[in-house]
N, C-alpha and C positions, 0 to 999 in steps of 0.2 A: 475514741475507739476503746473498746474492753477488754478484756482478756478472756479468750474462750478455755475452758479446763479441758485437756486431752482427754478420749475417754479410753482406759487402761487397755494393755493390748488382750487379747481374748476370743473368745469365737465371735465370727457375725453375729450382728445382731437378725432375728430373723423377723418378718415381717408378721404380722398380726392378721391370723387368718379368721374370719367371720361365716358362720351358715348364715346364707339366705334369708329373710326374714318370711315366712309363712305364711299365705295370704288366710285375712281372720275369714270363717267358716261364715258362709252367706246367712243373715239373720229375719227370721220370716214372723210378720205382724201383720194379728190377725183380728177380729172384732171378739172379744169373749161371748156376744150375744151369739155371734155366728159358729162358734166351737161347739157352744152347749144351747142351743136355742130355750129349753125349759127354764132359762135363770130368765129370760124376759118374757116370759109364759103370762103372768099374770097381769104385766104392766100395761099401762094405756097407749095405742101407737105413736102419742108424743115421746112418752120417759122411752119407751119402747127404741125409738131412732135414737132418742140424743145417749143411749146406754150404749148403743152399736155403734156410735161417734167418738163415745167420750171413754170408753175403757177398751183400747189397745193394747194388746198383750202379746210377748215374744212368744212363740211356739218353737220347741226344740223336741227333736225326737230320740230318747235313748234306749238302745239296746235292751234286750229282753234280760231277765238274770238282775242278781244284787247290785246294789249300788250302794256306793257308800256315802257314809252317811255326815263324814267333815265337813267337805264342801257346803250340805244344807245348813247345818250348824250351826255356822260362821258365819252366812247370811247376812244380810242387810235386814236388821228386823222387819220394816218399810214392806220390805218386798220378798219375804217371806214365803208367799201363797201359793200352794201348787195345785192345780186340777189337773188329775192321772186320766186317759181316756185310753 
């Protein structure tokens, strides 16, 4: 058995209050041939389908007015890319 250390007389301790945690905001993916149809305008209807397959892209819609401009900045170079519609 061990010896437990008193701990000093004092106020309660008070419990550790937490918010909620925030459900993350529903995330919408969509085909980029289907957002901008003219980036597969020219291709043949093979490249044409496996382009509407193979480049899924998150769509977020923000407010009218400035935005700033850190958040892009900081970026993942990778993924960088933004088309304004």
């Amino acid at each position: 058995m061990r010896d437990v250390e008193q701990r000093p007389a004092g106020p309660p301790l008070q419990p550790v209050t937490t918010r909620p945690a925030r459900p993350a905001p529903p995330v919408e993916v969509a085909a980029l041939t289907d957002l901008d149809p003219d980036l597969a305008r020219f291709l043949p209807p093979d490249r044409a389908s496996a382009a509407r397959r193979d480049i899924p892209v998150r769509v977020i819609t923000v407010k009218r007015g400035p935005w700033p401009v850190e958040p892009l900045a900081s970026a993942n170079p990778v993924r960088r890319s933004r088309l304004l519609a």
